[in-house]
C-alpha positions in Angstrom: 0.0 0.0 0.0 0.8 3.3 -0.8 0.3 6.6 1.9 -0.9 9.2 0.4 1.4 11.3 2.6 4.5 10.3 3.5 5.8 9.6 6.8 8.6 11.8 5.9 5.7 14.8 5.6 5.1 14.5 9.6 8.1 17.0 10.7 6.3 19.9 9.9 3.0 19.6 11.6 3.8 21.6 14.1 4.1 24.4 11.5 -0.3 23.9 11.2 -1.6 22.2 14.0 -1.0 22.9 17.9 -3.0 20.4 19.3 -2.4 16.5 17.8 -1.5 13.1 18.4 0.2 11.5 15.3 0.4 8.0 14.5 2.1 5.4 12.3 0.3 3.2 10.5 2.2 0.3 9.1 0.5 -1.5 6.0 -2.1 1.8 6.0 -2.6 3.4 2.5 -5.1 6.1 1.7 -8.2 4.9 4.0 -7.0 3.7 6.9 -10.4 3.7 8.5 -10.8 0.7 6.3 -7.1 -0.4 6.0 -7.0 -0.5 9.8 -10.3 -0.6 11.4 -9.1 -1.9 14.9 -6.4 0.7 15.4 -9.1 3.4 14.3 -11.0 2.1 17.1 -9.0 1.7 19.7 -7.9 5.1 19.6 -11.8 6.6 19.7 -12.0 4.7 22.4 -9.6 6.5 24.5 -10.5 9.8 23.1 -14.2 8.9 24.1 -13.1 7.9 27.6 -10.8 10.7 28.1 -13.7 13.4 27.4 -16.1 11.3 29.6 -13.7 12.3 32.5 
């Protein structure tokens, strides 16, 4: 699978966003809501949990 960005792209994130979590993806292409399902929900689940606090 190809990314559609690469990983390479990550190092300036911090030049457009001040609040984010990034996250590798191995064997993720463009959709990895699809490509990954169970990573996807794992981390909903915390963020669901953290703002039930």
């Amino acid at each position: 699978m190809h990314a559609l960005f690469p990983t390479e792209w990550s190092d300036t994130l911090d030049d457009y966003y001040s609040d984010y979590d990034l996250h590798y993806m191995e064997n993720t292409g463009h959709f990895s809501p699809v490509d990954s399902p169970e990573t996807w929900a794992e981390h909903i689940r915390k963020h669901v949990v953290a703002a039930a606090k």
